[in-house]
N, C-alpha and C positions, 0 to 999 in steps of 0.2 A: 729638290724632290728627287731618288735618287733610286740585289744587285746577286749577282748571281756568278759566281765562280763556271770559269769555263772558257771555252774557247771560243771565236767570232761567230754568229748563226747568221747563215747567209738562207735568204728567204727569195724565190723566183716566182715571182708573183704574176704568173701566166694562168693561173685556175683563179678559183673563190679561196681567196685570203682569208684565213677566219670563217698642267704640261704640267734641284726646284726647276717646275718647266725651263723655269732662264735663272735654273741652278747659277749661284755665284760665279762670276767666270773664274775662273783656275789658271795656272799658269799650262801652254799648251804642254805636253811631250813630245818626244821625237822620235818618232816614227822614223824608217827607213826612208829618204826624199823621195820623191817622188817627181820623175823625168816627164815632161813634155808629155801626153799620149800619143801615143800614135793612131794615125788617120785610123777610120773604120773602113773596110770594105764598101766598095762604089754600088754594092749590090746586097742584098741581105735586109736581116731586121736592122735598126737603129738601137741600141741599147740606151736606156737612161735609168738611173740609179736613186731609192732613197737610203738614209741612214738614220732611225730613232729608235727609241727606246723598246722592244717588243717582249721582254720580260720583264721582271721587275714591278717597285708599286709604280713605275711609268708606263708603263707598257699600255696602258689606255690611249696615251698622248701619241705614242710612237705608233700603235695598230690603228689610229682613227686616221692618221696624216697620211700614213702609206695607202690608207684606201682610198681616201679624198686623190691622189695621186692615179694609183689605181686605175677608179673610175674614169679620171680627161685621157688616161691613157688609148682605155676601149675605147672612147667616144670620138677619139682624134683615130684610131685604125676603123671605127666604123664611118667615119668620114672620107677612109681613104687613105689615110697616113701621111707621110711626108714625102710628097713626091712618088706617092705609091708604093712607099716601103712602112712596111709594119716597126710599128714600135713594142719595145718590150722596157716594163718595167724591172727588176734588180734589188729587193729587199735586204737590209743587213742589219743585223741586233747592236746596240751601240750599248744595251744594259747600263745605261745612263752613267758608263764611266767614260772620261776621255780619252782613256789609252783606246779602247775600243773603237770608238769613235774615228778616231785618227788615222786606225789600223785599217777601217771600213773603206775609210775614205782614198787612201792608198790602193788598195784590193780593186775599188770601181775605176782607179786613174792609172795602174801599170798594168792588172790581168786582165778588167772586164772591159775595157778604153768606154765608158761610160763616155756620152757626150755633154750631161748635164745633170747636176745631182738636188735634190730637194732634199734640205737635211739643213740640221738638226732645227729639234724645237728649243733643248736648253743651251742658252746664251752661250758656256761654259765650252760646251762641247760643242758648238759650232767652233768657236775660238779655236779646237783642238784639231778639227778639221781642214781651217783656213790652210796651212802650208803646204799641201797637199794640194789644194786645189790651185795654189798659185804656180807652184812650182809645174804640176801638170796640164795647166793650162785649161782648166777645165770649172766651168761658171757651176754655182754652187748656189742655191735659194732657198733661205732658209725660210721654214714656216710662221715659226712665232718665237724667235730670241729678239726680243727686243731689248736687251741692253745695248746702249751705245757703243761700246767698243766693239762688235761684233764683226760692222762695218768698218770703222773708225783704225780697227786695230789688224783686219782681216785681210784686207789688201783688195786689190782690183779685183778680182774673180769672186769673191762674195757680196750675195745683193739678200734682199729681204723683202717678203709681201705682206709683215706687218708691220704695225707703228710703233717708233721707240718709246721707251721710258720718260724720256722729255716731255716730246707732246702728251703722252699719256695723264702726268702728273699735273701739266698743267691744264689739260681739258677740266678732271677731277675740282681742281681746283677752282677752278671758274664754275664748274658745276653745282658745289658747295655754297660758294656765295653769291651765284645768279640766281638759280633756276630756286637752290633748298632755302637760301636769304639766309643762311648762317653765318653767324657773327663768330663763334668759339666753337673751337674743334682742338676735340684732342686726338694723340695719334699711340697706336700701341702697336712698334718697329720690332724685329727681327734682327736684332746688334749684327749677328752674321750672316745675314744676306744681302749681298749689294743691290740685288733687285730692290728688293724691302728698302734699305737704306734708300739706298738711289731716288727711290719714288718717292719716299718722304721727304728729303729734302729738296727736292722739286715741284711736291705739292706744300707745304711748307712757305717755302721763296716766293709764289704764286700768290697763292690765300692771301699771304700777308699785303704783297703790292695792292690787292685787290680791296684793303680794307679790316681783311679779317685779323683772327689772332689766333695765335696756337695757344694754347690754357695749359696744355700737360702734354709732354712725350716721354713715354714709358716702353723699356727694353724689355725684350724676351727674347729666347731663342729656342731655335727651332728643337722640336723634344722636351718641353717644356708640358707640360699639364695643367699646371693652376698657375691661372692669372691672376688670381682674386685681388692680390695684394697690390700689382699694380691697377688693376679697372677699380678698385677702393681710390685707390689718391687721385685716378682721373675722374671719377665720379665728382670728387670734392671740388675740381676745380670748376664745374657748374657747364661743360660741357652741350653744344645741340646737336653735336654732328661725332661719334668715333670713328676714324681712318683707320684702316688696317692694311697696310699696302703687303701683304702677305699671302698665302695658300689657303684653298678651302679644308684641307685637314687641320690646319688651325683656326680657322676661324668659325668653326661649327663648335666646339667646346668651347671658346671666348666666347661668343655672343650667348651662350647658354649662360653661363657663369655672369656673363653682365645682367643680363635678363633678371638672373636671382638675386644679385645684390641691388634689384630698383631700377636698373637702367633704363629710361623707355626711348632714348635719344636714336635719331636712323643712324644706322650701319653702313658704311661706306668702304669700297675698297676697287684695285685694280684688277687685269686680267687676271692674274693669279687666282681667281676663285672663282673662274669659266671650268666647270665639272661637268653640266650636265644637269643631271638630280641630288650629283653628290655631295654637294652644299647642303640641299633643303633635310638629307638623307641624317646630314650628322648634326647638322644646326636645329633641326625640326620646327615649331612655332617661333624659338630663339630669333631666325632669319626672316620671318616672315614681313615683309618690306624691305627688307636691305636691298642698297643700289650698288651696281659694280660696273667698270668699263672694260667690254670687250670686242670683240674684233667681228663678231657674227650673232645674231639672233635666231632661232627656228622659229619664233612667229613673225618675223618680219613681213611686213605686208609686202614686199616687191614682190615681182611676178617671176622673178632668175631664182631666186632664194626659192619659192616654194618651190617650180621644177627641179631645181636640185635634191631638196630634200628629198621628195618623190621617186626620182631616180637612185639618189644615194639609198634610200629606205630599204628599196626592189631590188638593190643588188648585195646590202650588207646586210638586212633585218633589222635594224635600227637609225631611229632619225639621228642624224651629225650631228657635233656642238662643235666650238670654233676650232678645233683642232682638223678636222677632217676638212672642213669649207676652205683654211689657209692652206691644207695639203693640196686639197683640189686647184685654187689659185696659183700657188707654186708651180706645180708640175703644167698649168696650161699657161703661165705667163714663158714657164723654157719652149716649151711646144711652139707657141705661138713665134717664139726668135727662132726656134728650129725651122721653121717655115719660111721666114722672111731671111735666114742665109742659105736655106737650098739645101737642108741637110746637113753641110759644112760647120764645126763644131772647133774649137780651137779659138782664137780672137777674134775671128769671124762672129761666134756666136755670141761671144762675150761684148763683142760691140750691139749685135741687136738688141740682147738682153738690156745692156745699158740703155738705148734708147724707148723702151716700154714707156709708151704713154696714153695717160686716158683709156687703160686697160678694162673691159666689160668682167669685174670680177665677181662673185660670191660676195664678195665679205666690202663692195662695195668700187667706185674704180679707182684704179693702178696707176700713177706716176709716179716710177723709180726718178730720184733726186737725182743732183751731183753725185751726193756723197752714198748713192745705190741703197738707198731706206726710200720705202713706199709714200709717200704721200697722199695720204687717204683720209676717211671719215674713218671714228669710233662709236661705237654705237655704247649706249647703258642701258643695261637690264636689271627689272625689279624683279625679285623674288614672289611670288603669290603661293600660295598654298604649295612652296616648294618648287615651284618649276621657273626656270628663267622665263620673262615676259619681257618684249621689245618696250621700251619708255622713252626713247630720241635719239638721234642720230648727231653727233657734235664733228662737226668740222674742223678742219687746219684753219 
């Protein structure tokens, strides 16, 4: 999901500010290295850095994350700060390309000595990110890239406070044939999204250990308009469950288009179609029951969630969706290792960060693995009259 010609837009986000999300990774660019940072001043503010999307048709993804960010910022300097030094947040426009991205990431690690950066949401451009943060020594948390090689390919210095692609596909998958008791599911892929791909053949490999059967998998790609001709032959194959491991801007015209040609079977799909309203917006009666897994709910019944909302509401004008809740998490899981090293930023921090465990977070709690991926619950949400509604909570 994806731009606007122009130069880097650095956003300092000390007043009132105001996901494909996990864009296919790309292969990184190269940016100018980026050397070790050096120390910050023993005295002063603390600078900490995000980078996402804040033009562009992402710029929802990018402006919700940075405020989720934001917000634990005020709320850790209204605690006090770290060691009684104020923190300041660092905004920078990534315009959902990687050079950008990359360049961001650089700019926070040799000019701003950022001590910890929350960024990106798409997979892609996290990737374009990583070298920058290794080489600068400087810990990196991303909101919501959950493709696996994020981590896998990104090196020590980048961690993540959502869940991958793996566990994603196969919660979905067991969710299908526990919770829905479907037996046949067809799937209608994305040929070129590796998110898309990814997640279908891990929910796929799952379904099927589990008993089920895949009936029909049908390509599209992304700018595409009429599905008819594929939701026609998956229809045929007698279908109870369609997967769409895809975007909500596609999949509010597919389910339309199914709808008309007869389909009455639930709608299923992953994060990718975490909008807000803007599923219900373009899908309209089309969506009405569809299930999806994502990372946060605003009706969730806990008692963290509604006070965030609350607070998030009163400072931004509008309630979160899971974008801004994993911004919030992000920036208070660095906060919180900023605290437990004293300030001290560099390997220092990067070892607390690595030890984040049983983290009290939003979007549910926080232990960074081995391999620096979250190990956490996801939540699925049904659609009702257009608005995401909390339906269960699925565990590792």
């Amino acid at each position: 999901m994806r731009l606007r010609p122009g130069l880097l837009s650095a956003v300092v986000t000390l007043a009132l500010l105001g996901c494909e999300r996990k864009q296919a990774p790309a292969p990184s660019p190269t940016p100018a290295p980026a050397a070790p940072a050096p120390a910050q001043s023993a005295t002063g503010p603390l600078l900490i850095g995000t980078v996402g999307a804040l033009t562009g048709p992402e710029a929802h993804f990018g402006s919700e994350s940075r405020n989720g960010a934001q917000l634990a910022v005020e709320e850790a300097n209204a605690a006090g700060g770290i060691q009684g030094r104020q923190l300041v947040l660092r905004s920078y426009d990534s315009q959902s390309k990687p050079e950008e991205a990359a360049n961001a990431m650089t700019r926070l690690v040799n000019q701003d000595r950022a001590l910890f950066v929350v960024g990106e949401n798409q997979s892609s451009l996290s990737l374009a990110m990583a070298p920058a943060a290794a080489k600068g020594e400087v810990p990196m948390i991303a909101p919501s890239s959950t493709n696996p090689r994020v981590t896998a390919e990104g090196g020590p210095y980048v961690f993540r406070v959502c869940f991958t692609d793996t566990f994603q596909g196969q919660l979905l998958a067991r969710y299908a044939r526990e919770t829905l008791k479907a037996e046949r599911v067809a799937m209608l892929v994305d040929q070129k999204s590796d998110y898309a791909v990814g997640l279908a053949k891990v929910f796929a490999t799952r379904f099927g250990a589990l008993g089920g059967k895949i009936v029909a998998e049908e390509a599209y790609a992304k700018g595409d308009t009429d599905f008819r001709a594929q939701l026609t032959r998956a229809k045929a194959a007698r279908p109870e469950v369609l997967f769409i491991p895809g975007y909500y801007s596609d999949v509010g015209p597919m389910a339309r288009q199914a709808r008309e040609l007869g389909m009455r079977l639930t709608l299923l799909g992953g994060d990718g179609w975490d909008s807000g309203d803007r599923l219900g917006q373009l899908g309209g009666s089309a969506v009405e029951g569809a299930l999806y897994s994502t990372h946060f709910a605003p009706d969730n019944p806990g008692g963290r969630v509604q006070g965030f909302i609350a607070r998030y509401k009163a400072r931004f004008g509008n309630v979160p969706d899971a974008l801004g809740a994993l911004g919030y998490d992000a920036a208070r899981v660095g906060i919180d290792a900023l605290r437990r090293s004293s300030g001290v930023g560099g390997p220092a921090l990067r070892e607390q960060v690595a030890r984040t465990r049983d983290f009290d977070g939003i979007t549910g709690k926080i232990t960074l693995g081995p391999e620096r991926d979250a190990v956490k619950p996801a939540i699925i949400v049904k659609l009702v009259k257009g608005q995401p509604v909390f339906a269960a909570e699925v565990s590792p």
